[in-house]
KOLVORO-124664 format. One record per residue: residue number from 1; residue in one letter; x, y, z of N, C-alpha, C in turn. Coordinates in nm, 2 decimals. Layout:
<sites>
[site NUM; a; [X; Y; Z]; [X; Y; Z]; [X; Y; Z]] ...
</sites>
This chain:
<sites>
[site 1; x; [-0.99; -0.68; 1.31]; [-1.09; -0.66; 1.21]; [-1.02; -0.60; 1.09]] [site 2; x; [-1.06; -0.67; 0.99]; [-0.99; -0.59; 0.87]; [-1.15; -0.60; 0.77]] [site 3; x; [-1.14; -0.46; 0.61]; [-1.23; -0.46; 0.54]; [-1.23; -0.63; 0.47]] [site 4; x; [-1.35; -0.59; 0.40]; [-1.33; -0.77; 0.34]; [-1.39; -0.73; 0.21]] [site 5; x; [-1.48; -0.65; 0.16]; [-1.49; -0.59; 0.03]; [-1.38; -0.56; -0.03]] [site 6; x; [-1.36; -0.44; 0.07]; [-1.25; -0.33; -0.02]; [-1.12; -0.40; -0.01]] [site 7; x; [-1.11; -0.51; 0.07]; [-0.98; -0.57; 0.04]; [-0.99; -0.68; -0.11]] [site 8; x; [-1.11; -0.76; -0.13]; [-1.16; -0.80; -0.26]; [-1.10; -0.72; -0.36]] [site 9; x; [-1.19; -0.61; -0.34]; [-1.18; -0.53; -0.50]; [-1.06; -0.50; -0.57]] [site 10; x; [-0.97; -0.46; -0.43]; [-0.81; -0.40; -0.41]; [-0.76; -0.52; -0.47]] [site 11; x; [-0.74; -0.62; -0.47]; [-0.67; -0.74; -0.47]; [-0.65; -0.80; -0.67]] [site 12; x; [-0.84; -0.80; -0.66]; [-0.89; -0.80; -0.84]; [-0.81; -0.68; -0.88]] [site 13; x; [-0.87; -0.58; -0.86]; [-0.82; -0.44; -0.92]; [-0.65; -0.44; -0.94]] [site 14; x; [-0.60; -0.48; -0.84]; [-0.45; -0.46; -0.86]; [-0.40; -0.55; -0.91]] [site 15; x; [-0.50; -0.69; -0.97]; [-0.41; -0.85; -1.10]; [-0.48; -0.75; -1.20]] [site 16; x; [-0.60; -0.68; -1.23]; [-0.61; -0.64; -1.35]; [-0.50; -0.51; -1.38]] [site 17; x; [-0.50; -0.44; -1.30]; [-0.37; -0.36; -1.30]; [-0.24; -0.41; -1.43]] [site 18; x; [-0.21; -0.51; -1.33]; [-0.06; -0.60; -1.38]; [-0.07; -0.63; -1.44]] [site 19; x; [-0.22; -0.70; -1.51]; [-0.19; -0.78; -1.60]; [-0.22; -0.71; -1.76]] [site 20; x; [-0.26; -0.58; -1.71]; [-0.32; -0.49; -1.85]; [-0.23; -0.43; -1.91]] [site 21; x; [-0.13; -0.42; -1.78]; [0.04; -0.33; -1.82]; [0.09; -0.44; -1.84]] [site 22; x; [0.12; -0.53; -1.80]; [0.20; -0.65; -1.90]; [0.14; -0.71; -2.03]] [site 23; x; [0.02; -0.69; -2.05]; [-0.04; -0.71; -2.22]; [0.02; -0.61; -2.32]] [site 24; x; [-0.03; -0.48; -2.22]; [0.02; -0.35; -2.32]; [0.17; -0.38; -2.35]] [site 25; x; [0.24; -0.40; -2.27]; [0.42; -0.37; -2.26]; [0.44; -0.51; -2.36]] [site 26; x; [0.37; -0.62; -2.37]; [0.39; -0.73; -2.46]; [0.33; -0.68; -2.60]] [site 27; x; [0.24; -0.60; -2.64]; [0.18; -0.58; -2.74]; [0.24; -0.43; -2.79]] [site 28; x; [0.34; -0.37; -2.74]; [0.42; -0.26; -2.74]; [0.49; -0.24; -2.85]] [site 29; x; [0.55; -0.39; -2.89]; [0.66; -0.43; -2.97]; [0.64; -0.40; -3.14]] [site 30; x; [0.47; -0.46; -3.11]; [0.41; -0.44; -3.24]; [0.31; -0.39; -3.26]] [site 31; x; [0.41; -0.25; -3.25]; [0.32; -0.14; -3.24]; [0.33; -0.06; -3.43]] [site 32; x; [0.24; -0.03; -3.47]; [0.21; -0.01; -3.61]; [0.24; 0.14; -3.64]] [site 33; x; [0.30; 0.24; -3.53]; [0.27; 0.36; -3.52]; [0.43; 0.41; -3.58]] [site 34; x; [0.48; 0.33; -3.61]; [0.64; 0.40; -3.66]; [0.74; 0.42; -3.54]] [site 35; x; [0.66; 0.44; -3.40]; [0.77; 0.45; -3.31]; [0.83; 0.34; -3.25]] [site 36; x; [0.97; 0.33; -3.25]; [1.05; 0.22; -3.22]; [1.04; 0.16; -3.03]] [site 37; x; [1.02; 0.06; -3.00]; [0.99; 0.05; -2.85]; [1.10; -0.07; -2.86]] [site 38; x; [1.16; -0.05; -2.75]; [1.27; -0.12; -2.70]; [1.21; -0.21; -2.57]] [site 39; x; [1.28; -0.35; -2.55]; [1.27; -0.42; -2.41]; [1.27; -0.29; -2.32]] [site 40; x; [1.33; -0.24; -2.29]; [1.36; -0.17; -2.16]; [1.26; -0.10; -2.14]] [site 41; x; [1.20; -0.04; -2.26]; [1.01; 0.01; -2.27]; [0.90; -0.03; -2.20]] [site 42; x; [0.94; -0.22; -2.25]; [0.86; -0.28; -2.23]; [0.88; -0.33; -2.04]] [site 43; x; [1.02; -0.30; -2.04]; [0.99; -0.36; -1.86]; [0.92; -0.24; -1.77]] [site 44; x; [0.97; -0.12; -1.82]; [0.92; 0.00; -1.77]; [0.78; -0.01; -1.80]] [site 45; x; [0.68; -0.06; -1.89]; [0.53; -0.04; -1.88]; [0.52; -0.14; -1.77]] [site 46; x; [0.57; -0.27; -1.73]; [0.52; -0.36; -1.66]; [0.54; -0.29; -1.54]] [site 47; x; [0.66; -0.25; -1.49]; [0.69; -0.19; -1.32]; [0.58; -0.08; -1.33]] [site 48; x; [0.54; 0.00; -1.41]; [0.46; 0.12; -1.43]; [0.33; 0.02; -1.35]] [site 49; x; [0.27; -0.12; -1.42]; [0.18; -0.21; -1.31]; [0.18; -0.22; -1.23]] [site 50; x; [0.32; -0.26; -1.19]; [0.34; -0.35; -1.06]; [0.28; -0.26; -0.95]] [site 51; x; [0.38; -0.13; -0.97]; [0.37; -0.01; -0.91]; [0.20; 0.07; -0.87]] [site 52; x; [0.11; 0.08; -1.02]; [0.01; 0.11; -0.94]; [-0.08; 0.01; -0.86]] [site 53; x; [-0.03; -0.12; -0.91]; [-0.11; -0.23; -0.83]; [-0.05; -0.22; -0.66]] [site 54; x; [0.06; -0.19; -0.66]; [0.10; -0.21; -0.52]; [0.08; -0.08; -0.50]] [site 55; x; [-0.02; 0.04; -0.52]; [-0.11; 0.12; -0.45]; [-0.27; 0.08; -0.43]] [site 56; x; [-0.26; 0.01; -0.55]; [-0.46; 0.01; -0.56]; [-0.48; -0.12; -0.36]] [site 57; x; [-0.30; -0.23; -0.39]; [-0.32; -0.25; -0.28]; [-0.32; -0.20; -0.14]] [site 58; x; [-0.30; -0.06; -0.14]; [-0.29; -0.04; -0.02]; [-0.43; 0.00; 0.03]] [site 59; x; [-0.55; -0.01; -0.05]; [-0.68; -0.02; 0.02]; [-0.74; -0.12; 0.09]] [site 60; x; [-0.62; -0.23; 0.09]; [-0.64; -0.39; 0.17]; [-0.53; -0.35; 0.31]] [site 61; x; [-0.51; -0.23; 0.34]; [-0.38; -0.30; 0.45]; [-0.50; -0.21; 0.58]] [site 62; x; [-0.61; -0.15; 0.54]; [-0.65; -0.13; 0.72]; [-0.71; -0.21; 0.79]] [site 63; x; [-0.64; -0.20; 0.89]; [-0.69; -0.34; 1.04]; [-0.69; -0.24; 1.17]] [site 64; x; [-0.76; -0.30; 1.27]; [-0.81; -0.27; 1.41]; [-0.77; -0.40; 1.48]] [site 65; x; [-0.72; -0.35; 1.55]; [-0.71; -0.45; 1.69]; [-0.70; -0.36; 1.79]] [site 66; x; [-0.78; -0.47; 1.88]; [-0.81; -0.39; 2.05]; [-0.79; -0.51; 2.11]] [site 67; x; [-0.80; -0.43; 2.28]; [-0.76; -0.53; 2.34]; [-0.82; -0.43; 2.47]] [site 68; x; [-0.79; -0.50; 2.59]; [-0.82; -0.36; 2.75]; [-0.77; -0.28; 2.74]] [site 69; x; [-0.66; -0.25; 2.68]; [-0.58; -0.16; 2.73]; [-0.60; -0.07; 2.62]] [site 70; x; [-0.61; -0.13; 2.50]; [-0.68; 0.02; 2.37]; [-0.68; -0.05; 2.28]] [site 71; x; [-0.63; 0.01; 2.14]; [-0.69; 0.01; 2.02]; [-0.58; 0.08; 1.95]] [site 72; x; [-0.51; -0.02; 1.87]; [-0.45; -0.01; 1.71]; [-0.51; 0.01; 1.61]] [site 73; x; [-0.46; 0.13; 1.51]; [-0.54; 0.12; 1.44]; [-0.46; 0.16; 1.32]] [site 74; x; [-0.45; 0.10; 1.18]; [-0.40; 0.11; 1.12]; [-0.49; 0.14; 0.99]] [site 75; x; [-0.46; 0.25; 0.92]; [-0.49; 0.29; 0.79]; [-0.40; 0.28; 0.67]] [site 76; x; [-0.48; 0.30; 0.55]; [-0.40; 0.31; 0.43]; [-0.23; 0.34; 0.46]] [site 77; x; [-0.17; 0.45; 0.54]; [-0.07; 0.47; 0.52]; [0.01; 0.54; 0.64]] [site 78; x; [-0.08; 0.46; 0.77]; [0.02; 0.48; 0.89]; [-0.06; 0.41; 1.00]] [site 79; x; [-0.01; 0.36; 1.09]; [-0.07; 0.32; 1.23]; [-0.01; 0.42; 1.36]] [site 80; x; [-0.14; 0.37; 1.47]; [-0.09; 0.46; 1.57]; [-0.18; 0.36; 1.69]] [site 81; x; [-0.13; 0.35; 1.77]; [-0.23; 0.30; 1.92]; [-0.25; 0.39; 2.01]] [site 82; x; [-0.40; 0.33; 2.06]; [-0.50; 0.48; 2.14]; [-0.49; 0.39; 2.26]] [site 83; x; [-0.41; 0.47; 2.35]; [-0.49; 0.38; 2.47]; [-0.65; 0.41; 2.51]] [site 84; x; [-0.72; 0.31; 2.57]; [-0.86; 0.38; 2.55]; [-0.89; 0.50; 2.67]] [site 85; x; [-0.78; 0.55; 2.79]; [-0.79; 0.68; 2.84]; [-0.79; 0.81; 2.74]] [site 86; x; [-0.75; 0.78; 2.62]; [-0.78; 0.90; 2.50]; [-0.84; 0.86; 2.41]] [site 87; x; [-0.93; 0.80; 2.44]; [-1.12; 0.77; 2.34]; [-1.21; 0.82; 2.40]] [site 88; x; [-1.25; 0.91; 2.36]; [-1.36; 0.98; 2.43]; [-1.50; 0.92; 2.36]] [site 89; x; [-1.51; 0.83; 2.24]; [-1.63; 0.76; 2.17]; [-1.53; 0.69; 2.05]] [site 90; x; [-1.63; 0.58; 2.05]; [-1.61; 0.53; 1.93]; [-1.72; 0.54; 1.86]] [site 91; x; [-1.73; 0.57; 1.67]; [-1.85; 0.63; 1.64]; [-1.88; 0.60; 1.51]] [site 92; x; [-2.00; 0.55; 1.46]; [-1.96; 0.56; 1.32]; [-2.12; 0.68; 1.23]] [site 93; x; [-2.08; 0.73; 1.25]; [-2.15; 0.87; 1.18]; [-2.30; 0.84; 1.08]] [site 94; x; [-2.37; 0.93; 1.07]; [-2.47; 0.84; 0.97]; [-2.40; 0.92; 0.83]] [site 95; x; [-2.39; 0.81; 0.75]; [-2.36; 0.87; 0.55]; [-2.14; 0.85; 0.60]] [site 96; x; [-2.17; 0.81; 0.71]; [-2.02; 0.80; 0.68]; [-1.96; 0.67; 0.65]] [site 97; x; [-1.85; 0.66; 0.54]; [-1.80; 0.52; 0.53]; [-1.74; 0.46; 0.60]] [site 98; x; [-1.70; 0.50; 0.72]; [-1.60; 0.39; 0.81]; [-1.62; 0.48; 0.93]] [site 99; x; [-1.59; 0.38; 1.03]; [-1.58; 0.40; 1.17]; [-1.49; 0.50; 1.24]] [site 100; x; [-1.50; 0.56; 1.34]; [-1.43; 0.69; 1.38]; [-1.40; 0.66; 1.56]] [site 101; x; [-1.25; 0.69; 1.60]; [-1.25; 0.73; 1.76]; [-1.25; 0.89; 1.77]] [site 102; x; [-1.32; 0.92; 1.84]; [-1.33; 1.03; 1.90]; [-1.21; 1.07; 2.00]] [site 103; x; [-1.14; 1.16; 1.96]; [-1.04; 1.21; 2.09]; [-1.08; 1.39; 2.15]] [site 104; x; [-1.04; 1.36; 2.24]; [-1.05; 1.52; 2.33]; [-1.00; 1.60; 2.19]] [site 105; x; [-1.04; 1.72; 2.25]; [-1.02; 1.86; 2.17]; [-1.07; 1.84; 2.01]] [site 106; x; [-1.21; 1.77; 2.04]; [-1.25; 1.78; 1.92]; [-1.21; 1.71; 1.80]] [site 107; x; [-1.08; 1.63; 1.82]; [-0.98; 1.59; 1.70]; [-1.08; 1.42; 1.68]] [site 108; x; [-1.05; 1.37; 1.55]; [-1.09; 1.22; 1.56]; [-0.93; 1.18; 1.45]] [site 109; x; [-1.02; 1.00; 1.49]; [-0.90; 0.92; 1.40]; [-1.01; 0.81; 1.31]] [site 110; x; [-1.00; 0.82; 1.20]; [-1.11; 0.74; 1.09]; [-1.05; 0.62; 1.14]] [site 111; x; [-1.10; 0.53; 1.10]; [-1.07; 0.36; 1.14]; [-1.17; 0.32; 1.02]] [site 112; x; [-1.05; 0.30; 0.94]; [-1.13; 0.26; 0.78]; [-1.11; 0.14; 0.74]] [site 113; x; [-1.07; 0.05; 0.89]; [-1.09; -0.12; 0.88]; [-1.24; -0.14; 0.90]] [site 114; x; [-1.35; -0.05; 0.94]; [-1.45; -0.09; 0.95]; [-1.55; -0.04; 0.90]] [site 115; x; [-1.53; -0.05; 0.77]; [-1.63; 0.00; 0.65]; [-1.80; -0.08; 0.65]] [site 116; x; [-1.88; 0.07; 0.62]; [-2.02; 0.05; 0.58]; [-2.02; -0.08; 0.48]] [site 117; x; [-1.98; -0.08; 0.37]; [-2.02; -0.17; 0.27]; [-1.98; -0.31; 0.36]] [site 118; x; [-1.93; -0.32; 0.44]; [-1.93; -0.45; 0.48]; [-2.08; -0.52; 0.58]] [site 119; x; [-2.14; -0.40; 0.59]; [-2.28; -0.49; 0.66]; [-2.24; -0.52; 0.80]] [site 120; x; [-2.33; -0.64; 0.85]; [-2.30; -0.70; 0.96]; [-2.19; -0.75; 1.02]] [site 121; x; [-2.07; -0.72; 0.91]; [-1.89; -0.74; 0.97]; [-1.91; -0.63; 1.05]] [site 122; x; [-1.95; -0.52; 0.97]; [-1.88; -0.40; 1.07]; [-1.96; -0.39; 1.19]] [site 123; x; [-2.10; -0.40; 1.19]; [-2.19; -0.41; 1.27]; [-2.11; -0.46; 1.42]] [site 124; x; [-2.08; -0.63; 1.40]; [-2.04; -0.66; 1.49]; [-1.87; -0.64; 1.54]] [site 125; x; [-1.82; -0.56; 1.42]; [-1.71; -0.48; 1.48]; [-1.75; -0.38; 1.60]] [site 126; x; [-1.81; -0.32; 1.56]; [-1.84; -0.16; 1.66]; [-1.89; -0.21; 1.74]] [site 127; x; [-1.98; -0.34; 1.77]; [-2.00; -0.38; 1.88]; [-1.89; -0.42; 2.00]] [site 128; x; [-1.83; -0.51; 1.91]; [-1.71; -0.56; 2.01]; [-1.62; -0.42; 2.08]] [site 129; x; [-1.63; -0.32; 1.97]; [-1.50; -0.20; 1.98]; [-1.56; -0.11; 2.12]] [site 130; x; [-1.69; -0.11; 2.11]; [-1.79; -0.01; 2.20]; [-1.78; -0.09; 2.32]] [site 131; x; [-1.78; -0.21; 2.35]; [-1.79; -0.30; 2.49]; [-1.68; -0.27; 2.53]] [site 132; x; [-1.54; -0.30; 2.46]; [-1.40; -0.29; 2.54]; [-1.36; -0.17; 2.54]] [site 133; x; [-1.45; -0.09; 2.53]; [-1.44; 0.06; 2.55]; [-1.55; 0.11; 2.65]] [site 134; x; [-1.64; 0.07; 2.68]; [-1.72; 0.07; 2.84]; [-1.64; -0.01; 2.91]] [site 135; x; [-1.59; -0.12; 2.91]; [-1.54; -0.17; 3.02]; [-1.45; -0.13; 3.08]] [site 136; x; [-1.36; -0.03; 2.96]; [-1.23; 0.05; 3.04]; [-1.29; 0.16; 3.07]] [site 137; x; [-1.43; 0.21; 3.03]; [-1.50; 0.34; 3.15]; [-1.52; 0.26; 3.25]] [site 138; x; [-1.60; 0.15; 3.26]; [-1.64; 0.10; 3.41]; [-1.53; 0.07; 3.54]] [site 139; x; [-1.41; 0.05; 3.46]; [-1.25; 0.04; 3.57]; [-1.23; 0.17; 3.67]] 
</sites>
């Protein structure tokens, strides 16, 4: 399961990104202000895009996968796999945006592949996530 909104928006957001720093870095040149801008100005406003675009995209990289044995789970800027003997719940909170495992000692891990704004995606995420998580209580 991965988001499907916030991967949208991240996707738009990060061509307008690039493409507003490559207008600017193209319209740099003639600039009316007396200060002198050089190419190398102008490559430096575009990577200055590339660069925030390839953050705005890292709100498209979280994904879940499960399986019997547990559950990957990968966020904005690290993954980690749960076997499901250390899920004590899988949960998704009321007012919260994304889905949550519960582990002992109170600690959790957000699972922000399965975002509220997505509706009945996520719905039937936590469904699936909640079955293969009783079935390794019923073992």
């Amino acid at each position: 399961m991965r988001p499907k909104k916030v991967r949208i928006v991240a996707g738009i957001g990060a061509v307008v990104l690039v493409a507003a720093f490559t207008i600017v870095a193209i319209l740099l040149r003639n600039s009316p202000t007396g200060v002198i801008f050089r190419t190398t100005d102008q490559i430096a406003m575009v990577a200055v895009g590339v660069l925030l675009g390839a953050g705005a995209m890292l709100f498209a990289r979280p994904r879940v996968r499960a399986d019997a044995d547990g559950v990957d789970v990968r966020n904005m800027l690290g993954d980690k796999r749960f076997n499901w003997d250390d899920v004590e719940h899988v949960s998704f909170p009321d007012g919260s945006a994304w889905a949550r495992l519960e582990l002992p000692d109170d600690e959790y891990v957000p699972v922000m592949a399965i975002q509220a704004i997505d509706g009945e995606r996520a719905v039937l995420a936590m469904r699936e996530l909640r079955r293969l998580h009783r079935e390794h209580e019923s073992r």
